[in-house]
Biopython code that builds the backbone (N, CA, C, O; Angstrom):
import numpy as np
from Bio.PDB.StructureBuilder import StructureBuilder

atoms = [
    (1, "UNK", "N", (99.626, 119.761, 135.365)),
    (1, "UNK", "CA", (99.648, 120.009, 133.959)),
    (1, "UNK", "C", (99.221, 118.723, 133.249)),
    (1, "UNK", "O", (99.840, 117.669, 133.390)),
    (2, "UNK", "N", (98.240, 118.843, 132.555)),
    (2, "UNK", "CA", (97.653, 117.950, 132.313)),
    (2, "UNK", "C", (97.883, 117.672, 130.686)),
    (2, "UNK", "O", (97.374, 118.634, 130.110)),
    (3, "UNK", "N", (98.408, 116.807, 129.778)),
    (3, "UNK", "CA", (98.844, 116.440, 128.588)),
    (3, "UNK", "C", (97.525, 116.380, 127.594)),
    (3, "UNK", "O", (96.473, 116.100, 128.169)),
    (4, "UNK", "N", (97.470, 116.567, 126.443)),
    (4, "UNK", "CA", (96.529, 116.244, 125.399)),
    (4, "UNK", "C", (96.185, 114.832, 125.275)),
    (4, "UNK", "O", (97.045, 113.958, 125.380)),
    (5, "UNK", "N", (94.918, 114.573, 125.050)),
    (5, "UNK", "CA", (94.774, 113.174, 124.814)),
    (5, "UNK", "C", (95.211, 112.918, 123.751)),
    (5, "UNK", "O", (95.421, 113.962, 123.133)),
    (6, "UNK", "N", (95.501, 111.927, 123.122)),
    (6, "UNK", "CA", (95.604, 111.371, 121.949)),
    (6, "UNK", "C", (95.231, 109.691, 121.472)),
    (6, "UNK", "O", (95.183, 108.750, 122.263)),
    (7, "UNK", "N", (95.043, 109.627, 120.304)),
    (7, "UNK", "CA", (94.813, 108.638, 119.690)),
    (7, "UNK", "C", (95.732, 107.357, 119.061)),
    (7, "UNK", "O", (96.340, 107.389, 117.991)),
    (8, "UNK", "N", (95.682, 106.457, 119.816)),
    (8, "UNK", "CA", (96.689, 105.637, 119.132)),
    (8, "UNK", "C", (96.333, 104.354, 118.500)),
    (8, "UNK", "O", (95.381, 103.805, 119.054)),
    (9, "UNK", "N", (96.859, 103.691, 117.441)),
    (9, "UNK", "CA", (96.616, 102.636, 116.273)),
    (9, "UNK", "C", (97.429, 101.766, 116.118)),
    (9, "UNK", "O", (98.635, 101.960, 116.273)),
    (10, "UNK", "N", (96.901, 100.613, 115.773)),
    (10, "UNK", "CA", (98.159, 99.640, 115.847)),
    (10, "UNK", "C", (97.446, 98.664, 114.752)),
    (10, "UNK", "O", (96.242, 98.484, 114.570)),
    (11, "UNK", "N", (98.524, 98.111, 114.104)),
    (11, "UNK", "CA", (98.696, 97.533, 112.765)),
    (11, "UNK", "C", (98.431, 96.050, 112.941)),
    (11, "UNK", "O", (99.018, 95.730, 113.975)),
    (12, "UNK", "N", (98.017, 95.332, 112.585)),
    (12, "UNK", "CA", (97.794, 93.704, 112.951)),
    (12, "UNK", "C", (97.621, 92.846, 111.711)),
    (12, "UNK", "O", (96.680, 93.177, 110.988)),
    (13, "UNK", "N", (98.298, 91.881, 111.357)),
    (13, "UNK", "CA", (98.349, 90.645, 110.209)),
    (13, "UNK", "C", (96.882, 90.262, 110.894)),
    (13, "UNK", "O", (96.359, 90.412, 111.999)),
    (14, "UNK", "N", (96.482, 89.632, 109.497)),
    (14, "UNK", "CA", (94.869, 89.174, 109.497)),
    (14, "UNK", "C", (95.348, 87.902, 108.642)),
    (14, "UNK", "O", (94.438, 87.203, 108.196)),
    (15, "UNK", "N", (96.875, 87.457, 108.315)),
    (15, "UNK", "CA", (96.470, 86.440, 107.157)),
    (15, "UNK", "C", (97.086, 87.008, 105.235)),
    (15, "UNK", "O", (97.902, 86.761, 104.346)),
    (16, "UNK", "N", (96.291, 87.612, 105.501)),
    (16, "UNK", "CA", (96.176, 87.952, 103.622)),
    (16, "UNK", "C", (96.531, 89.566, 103.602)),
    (16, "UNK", "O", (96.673, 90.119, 102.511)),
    (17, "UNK", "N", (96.638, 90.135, 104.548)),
    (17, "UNK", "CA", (97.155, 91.495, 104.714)),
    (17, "UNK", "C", (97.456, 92.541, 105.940)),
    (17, "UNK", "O", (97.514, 91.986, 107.037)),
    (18, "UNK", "N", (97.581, 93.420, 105.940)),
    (18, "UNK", "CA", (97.195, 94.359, 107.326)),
    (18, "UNK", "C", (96.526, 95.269, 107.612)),
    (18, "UNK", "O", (96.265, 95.957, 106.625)),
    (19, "UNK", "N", (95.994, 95.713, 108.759)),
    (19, "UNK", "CA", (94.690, 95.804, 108.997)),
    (19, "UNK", "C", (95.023, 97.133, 109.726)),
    (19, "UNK", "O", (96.232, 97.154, 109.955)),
    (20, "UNK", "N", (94.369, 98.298, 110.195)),
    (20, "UNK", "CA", (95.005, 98.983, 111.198)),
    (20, "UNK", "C", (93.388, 99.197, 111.879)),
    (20, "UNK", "O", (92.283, 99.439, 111.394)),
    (21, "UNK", "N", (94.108, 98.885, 113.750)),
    (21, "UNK", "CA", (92.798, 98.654, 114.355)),
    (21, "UNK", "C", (93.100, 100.215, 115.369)),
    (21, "UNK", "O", (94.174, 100.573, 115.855)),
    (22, "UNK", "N", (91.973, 100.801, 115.436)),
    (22, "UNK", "CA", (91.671, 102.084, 116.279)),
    (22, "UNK", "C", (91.513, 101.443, 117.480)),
    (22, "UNK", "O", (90.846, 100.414, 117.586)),
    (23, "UNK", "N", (92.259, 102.148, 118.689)),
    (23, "UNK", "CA", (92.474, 101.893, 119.963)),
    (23, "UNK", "C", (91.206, 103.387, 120.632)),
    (23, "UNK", "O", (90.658, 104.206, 119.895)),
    (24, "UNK", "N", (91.065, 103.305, 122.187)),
    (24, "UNK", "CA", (90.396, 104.269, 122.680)),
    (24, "UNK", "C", (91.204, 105.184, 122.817)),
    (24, "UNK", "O", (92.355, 104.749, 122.868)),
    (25, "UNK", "N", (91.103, 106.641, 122.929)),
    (25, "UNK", "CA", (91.564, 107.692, 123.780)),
    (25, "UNK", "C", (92.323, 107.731, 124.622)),
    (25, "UNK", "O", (91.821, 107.435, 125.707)),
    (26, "UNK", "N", (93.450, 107.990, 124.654)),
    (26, "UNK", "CA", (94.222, 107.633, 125.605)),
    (26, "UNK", "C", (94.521, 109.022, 126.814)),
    (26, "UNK", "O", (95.021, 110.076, 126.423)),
    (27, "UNK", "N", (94.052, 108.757, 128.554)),
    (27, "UNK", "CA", (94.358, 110.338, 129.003)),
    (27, "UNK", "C", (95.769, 110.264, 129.424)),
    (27, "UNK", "O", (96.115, 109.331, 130.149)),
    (28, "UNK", "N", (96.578, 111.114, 129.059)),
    (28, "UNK", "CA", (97.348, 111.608, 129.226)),
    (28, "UNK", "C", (97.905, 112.727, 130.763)),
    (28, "UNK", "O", (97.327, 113.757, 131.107)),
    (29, "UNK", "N", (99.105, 112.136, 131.420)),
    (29, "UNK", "CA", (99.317, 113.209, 132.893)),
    (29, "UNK", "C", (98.713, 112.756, 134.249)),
    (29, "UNK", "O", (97.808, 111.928, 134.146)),
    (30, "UNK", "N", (98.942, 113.023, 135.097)),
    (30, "UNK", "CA", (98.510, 113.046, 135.968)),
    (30, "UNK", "C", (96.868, 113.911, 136.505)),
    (30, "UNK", "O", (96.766, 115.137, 136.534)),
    (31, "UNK", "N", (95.670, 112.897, 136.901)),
    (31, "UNK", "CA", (94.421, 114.333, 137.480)),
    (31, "UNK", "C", (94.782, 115.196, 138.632)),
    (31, "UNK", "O", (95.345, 114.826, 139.662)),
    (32, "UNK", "N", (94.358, 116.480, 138.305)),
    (32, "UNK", "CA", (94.454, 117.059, 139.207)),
    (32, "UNK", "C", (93.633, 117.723, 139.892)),
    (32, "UNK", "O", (93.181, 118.628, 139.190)),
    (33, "UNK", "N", (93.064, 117.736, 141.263)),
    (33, "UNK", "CA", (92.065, 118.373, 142.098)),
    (33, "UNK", "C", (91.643, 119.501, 141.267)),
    (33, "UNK", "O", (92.293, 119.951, 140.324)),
    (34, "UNK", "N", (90.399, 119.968, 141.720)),
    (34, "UNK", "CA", (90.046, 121.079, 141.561)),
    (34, "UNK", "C", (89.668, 121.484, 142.682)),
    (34, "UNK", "O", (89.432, 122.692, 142.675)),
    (35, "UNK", "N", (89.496, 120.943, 143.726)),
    (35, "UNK", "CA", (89.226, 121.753, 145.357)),
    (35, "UNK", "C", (89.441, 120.374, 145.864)),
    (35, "UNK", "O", (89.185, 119.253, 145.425)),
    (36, "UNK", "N", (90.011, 120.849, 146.962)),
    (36, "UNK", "CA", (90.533, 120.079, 148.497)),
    (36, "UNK", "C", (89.219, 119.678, 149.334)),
    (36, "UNK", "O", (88.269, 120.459, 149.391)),
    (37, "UNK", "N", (89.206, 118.621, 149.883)),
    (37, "UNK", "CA", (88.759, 117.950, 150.789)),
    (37, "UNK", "C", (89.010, 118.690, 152.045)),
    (37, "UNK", "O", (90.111, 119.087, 152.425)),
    (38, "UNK", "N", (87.878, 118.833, 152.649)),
    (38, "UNK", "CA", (88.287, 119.166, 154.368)),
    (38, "UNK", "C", (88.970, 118.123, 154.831)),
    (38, "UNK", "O", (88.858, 116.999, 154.341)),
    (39, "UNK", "N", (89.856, 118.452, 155.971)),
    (39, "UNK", "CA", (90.275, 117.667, 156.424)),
    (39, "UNK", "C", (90.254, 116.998, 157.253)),
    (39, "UNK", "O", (91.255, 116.379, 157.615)),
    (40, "UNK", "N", (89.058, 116.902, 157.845)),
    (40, "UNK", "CA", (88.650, 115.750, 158.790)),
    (40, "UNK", "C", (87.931, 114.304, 157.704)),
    (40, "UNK", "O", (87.749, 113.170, 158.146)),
    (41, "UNK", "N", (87.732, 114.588, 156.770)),
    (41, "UNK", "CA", (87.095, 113.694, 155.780)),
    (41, "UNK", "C", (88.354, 113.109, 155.340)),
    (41, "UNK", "O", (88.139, 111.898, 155.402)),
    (42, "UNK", "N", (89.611, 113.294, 154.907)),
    (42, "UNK", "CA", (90.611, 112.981, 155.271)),
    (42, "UNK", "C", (91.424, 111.114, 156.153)),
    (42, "UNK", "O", (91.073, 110.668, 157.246)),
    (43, "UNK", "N", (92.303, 110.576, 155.364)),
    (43, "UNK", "CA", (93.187, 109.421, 156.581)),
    (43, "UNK", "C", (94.341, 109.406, 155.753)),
    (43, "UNK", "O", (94.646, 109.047, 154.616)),
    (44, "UNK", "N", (94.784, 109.847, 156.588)),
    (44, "UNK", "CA", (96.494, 110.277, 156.501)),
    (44, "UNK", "C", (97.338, 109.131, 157.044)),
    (44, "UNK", "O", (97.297, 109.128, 158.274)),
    (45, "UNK", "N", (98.179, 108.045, 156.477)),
    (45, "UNK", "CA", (98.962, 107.590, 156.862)),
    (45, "UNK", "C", (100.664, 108.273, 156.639)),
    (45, "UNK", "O", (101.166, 108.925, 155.724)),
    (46, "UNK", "N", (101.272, 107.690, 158.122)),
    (46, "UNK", "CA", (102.702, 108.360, 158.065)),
    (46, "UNK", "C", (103.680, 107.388, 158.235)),
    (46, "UNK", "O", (103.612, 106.883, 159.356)),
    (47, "UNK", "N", (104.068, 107.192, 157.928)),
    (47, "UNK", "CA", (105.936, 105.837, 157.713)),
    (47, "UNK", "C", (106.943, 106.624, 157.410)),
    (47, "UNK", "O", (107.101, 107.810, 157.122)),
    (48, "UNK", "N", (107.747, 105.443, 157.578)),
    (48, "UNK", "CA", (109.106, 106.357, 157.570)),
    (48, "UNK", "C", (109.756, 105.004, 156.397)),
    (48, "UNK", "O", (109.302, 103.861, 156.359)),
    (49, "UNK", "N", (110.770, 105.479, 155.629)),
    (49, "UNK", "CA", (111.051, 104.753, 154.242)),
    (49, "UNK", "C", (112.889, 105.201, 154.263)),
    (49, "UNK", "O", (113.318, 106.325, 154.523)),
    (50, "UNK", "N", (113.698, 104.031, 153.930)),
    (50, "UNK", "CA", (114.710, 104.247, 153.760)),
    (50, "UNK", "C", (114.970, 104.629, 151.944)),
    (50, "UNK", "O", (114.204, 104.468, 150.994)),
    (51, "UNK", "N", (116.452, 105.212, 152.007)),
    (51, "UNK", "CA", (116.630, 105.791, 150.629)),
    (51, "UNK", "C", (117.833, 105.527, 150.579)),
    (51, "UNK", "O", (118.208, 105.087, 151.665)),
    (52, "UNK", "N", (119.027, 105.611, 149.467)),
    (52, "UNK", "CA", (119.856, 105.262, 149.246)),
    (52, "UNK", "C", (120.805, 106.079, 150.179)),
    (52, "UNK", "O", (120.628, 107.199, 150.658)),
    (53, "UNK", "N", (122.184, 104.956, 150.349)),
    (53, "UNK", "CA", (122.873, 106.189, 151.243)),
    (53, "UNK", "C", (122.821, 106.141, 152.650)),
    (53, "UNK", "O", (123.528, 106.618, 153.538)),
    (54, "UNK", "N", (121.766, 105.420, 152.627)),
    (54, "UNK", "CA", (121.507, 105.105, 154.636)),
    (54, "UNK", "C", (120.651, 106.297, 154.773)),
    (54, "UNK", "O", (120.634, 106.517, 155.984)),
    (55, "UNK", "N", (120.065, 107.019, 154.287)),
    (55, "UNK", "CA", (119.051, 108.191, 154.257)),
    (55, "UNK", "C", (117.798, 107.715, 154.658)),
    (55, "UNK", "O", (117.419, 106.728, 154.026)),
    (56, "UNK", "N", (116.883, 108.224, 155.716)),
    (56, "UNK", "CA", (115.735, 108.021, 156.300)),
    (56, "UNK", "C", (114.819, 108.993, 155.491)),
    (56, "UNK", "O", (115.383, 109.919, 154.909)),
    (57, "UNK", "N", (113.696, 108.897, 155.413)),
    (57, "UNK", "CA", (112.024, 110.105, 154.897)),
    (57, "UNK", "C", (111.424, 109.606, 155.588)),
    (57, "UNK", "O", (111.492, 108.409, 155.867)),
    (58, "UNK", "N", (110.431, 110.688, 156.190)),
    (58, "UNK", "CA", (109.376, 110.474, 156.738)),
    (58, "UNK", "C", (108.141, 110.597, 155.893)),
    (58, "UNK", "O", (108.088, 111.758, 155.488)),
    (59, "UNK", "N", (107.108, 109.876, 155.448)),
    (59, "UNK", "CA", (106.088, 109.966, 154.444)),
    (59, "UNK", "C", (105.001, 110.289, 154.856)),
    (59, "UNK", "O", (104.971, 109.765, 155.969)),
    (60, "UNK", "N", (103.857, 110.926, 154.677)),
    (60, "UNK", "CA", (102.174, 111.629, 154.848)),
    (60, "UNK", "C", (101.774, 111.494, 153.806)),
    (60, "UNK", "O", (101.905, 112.335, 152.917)),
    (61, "UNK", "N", (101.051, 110.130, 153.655)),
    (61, "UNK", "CA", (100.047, 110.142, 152.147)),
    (61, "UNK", "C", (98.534, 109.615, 152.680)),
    (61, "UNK", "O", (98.057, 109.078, 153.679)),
    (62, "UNK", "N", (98.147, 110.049, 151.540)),
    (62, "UNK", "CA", (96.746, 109.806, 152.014)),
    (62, "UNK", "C", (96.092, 111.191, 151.176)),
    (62, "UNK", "O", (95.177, 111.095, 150.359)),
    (63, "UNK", "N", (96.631, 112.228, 151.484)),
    (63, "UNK", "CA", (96.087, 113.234, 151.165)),
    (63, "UNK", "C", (95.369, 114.216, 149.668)),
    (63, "UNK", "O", (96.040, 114.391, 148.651)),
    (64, "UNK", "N", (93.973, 114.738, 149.825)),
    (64, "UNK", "CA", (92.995, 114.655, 148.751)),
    (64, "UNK", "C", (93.001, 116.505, 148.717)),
    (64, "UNK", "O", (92.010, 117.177, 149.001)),
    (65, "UNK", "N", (94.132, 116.984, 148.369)),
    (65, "UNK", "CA", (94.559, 118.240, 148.458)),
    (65, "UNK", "C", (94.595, 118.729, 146.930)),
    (65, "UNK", "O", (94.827, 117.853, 146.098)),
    (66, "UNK", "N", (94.381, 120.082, 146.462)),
    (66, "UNK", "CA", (94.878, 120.557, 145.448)),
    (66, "UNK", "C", (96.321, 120.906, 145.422)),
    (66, "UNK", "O", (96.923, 121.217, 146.449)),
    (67, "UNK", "N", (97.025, 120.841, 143.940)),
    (67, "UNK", "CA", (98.811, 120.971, 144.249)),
    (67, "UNK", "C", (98.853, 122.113, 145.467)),
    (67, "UNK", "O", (99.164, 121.902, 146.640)),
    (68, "UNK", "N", (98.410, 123.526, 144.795)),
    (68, "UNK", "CA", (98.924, 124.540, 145.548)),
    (68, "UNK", "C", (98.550, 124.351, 147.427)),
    (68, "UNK", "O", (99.370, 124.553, 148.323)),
    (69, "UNK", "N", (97.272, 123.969, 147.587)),
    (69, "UNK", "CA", (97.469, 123.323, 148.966)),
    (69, "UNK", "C", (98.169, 122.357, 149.881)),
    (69, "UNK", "O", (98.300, 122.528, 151.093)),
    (70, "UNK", "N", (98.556, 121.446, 149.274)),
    (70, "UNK", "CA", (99.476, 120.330, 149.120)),
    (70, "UNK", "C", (100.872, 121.023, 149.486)),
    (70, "UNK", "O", (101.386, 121.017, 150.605)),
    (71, "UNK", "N", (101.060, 121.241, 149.065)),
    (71, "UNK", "CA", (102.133, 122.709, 148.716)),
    (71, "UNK", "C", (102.374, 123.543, 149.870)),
    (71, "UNK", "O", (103.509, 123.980, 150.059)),
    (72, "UNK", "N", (101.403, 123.819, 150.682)),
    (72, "UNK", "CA", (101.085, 125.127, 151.652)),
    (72, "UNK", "C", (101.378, 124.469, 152.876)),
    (72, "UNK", "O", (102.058, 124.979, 153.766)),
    (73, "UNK", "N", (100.667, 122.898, 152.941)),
    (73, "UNK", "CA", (100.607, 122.366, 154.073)),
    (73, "UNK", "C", (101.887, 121.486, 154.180)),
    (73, "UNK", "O", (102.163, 120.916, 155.235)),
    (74, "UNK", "N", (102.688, 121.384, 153.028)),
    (74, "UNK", "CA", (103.933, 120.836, 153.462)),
    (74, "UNK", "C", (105.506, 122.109, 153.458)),
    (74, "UNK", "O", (106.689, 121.808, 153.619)),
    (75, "UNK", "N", (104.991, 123.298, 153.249)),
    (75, "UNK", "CA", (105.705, 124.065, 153.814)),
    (75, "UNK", "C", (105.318, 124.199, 155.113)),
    (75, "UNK", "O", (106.318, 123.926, 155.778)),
    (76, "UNK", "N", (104.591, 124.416, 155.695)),
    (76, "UNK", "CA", (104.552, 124.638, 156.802)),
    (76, "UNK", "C", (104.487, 123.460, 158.422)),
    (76, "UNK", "O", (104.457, 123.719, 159.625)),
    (77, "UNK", "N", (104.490, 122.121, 157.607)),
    (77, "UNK", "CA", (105.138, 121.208, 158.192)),
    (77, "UNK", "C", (106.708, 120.889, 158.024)),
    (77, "UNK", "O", (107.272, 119.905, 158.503)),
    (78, "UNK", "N", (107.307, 121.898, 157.259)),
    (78, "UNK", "CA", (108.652, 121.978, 157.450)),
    (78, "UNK", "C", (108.957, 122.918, 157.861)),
    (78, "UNK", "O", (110.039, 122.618, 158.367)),
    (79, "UNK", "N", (108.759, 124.256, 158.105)),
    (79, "UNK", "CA", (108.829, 124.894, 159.236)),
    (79, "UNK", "C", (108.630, 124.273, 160.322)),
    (79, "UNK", "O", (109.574, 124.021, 161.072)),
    (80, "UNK", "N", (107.052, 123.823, 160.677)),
    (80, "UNK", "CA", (107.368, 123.718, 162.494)),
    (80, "UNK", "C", (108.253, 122.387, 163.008)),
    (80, "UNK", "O", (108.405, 122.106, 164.197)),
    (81, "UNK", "N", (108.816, 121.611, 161.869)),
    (81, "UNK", "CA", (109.443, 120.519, 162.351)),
    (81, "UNK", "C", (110.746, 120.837, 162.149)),
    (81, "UNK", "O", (111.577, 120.081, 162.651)),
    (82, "UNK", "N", (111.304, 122.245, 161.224)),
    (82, "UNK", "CA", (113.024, 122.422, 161.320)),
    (82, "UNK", "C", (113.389, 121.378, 160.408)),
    (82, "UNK", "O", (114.426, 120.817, 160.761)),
    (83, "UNK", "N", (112.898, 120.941, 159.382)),
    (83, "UNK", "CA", (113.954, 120.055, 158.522)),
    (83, "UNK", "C", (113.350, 120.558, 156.907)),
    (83, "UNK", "O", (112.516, 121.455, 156.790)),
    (84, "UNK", "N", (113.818, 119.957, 155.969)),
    (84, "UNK", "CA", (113.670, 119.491, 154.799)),
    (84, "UNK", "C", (112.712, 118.846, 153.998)),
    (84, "UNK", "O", (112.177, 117.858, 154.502)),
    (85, "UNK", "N", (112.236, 119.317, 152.396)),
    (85, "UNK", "CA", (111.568, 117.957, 152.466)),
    (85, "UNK", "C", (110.725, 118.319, 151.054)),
    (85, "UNK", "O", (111.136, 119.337, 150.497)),
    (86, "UNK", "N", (109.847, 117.778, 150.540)),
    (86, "UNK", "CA", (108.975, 117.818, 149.124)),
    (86, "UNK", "C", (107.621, 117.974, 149.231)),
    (86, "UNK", "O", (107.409, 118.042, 150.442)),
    (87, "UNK", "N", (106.764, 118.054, 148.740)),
    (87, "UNK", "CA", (105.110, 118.076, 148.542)),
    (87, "UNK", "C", (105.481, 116.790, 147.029)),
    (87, "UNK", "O", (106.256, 117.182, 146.156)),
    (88, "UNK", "N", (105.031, 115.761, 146.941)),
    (88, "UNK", "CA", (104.747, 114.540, 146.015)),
    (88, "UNK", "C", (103.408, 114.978, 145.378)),
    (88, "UNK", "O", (103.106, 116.170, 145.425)),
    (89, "UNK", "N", (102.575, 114.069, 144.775)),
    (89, "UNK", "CA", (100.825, 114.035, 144.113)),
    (89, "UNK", "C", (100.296, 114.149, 145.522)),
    (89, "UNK", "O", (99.760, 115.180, 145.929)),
    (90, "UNK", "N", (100.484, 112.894, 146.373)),
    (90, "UNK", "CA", (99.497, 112.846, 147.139)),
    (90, "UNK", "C", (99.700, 112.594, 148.678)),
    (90, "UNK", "O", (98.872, 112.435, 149.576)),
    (91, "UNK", "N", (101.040, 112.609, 148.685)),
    (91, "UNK", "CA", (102.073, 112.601, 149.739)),
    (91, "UNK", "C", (103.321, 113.808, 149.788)),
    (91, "UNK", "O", (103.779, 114.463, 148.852)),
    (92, "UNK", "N", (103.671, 113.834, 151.218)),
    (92, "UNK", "CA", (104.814, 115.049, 151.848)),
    (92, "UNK", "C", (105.921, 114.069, 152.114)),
    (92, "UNK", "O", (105.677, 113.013, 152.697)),
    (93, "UNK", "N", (106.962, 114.337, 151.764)),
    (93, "UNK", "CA", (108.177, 113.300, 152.103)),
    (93, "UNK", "C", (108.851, 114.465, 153.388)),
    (93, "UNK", "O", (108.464, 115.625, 153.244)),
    (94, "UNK", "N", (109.618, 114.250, 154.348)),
    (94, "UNK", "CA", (109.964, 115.211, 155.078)),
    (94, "UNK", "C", (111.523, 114.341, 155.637)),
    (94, "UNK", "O", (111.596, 113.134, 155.866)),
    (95, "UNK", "N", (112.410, 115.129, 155.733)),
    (95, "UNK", "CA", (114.105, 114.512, 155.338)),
    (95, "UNK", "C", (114.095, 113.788, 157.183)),
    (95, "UNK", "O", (113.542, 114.336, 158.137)),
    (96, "UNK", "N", (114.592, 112.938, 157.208)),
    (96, "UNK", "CA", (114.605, 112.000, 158.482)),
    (96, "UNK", "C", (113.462, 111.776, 159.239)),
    (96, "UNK", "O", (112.349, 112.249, 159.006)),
    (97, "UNK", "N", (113.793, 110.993, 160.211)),
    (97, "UNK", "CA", (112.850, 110.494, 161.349)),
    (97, "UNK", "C", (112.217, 111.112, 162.293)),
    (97, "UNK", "O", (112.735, 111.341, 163.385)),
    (98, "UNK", "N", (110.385, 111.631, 161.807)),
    (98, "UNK", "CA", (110.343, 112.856, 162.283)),
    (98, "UNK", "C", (108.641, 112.170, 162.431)),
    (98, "UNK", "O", (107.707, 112.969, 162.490)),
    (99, "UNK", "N", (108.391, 110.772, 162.479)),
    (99, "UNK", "CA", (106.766, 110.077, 162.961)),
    (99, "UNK", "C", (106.123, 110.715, 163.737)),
    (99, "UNK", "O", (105.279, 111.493, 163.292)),
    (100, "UNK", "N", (106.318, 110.585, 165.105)),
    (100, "UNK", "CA", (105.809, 111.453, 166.015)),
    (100, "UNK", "C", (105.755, 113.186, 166.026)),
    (100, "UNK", "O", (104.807, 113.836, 166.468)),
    (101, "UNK", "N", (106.977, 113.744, 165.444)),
    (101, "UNK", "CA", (106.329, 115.319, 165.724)),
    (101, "UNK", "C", (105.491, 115.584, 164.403)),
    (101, "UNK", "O", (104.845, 116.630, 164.341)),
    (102, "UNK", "N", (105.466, 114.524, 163.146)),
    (102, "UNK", "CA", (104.497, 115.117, 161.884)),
    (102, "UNK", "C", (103.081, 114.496, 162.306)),
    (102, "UNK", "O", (102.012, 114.914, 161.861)),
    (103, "UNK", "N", (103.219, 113.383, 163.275)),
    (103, "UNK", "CA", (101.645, 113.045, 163.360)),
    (103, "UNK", "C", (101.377, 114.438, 164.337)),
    (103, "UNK", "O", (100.352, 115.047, 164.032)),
    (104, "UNK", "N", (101.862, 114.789, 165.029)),
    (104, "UNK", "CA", (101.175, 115.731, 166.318)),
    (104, "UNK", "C", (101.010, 116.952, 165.533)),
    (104, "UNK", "O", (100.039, 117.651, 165.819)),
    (105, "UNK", "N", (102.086, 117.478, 164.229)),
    (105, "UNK", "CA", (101.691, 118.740, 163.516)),
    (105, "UNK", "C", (100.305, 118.382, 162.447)),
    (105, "UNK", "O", (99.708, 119.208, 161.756)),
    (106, "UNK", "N", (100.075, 117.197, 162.536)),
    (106, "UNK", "CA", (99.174, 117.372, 160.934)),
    (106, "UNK", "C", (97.518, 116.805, 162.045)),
    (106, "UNK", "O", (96.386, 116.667, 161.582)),
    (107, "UNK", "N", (97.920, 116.599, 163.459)),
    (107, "UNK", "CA", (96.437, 116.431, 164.161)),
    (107, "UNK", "C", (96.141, 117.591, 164.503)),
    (107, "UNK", "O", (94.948, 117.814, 164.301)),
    (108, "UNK", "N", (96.860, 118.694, 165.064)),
    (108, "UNK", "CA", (96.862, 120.265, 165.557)),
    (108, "UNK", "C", (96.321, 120.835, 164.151)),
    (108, "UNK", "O", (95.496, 121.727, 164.349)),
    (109, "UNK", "N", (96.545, 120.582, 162.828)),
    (109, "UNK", "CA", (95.412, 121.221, 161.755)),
    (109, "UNK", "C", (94.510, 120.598, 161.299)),
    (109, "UNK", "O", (93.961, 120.876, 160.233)),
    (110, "UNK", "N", (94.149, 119.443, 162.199)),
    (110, "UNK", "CA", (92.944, 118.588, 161.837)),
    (110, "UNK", "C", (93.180, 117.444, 161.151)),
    (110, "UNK", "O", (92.036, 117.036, 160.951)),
    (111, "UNK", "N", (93.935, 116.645, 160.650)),
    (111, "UNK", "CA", (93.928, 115.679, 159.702)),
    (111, "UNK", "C", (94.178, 114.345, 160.982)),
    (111, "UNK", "O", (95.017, 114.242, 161.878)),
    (112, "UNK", "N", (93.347, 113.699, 160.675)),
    (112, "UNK", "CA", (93.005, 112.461, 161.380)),
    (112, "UNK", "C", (93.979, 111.496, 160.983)),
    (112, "UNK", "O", (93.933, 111.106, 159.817)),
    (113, "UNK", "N", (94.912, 111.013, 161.803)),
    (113, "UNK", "CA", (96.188, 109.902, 161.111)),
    (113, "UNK", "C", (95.771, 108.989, 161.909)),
    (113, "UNK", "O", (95.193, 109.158, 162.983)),
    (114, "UNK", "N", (96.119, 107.782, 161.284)),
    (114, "UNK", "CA", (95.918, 106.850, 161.125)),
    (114, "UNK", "C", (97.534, 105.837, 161.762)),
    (114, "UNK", "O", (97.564, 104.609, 161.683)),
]
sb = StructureBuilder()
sb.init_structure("model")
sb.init_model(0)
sb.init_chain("A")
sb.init_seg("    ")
for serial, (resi, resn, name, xyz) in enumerate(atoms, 1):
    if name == "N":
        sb.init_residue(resn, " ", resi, " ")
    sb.init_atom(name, np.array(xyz, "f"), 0.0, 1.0, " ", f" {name:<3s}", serial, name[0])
structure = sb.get_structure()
């Protein structure tokens, strides 16, 4: 979802009065794909990141996916791995220490890790 641009201005002493100076366009939101990258064109890095709590994630970023694909391919890397977990912008967070079986699920649909 992408926000309206807008215009913003800002006021500045010159001395003898004030002045108001026009700034550029500002974009607004996050871009969002309009079609996915194959995925051998694709480099997927995967780490694992602590979180508060003593809580482990496993991370997959890299990826040049549209949301709803993004989306597709991290449901179904939580299915075949049995845990938990999010679709991010451009990364899959997946709940504990799970390096090795997400690199072997995301090479079995093609994505080249790194």
């Amino acid at each position: 979802m992408t926000k309206r641009k807008r215009q913003e201005d800002r006021r500045v002493s010159r001395g003898d009065g004030w002045e108001v100076i026009r700034r550029a366009t500002v974009e607004r939101g996050p871009k969002v794909r309009k079609q996915s990258e194959p995925p051998a064109k694709q480099r997927i890095k995967v780490r694992t990141e602590g979180r508060g709590g003593g809580k482990i994630v496993t991370i997959a970023q890299g990826f040049r996916l549209t949301p709803k694909d993004l989306k597709a391919l991290a449901k179904k890397l939580k299915q075949t791995i049995g845990v938990g977990g999010k679709a991010g912008d451009e990364h899959i967070e997946l709940q504990g220490r799970h390096v090795e079986k997400m690199v072997a699920a995301l090479e079995k649909a093609g994505y080249p890790v790194q």
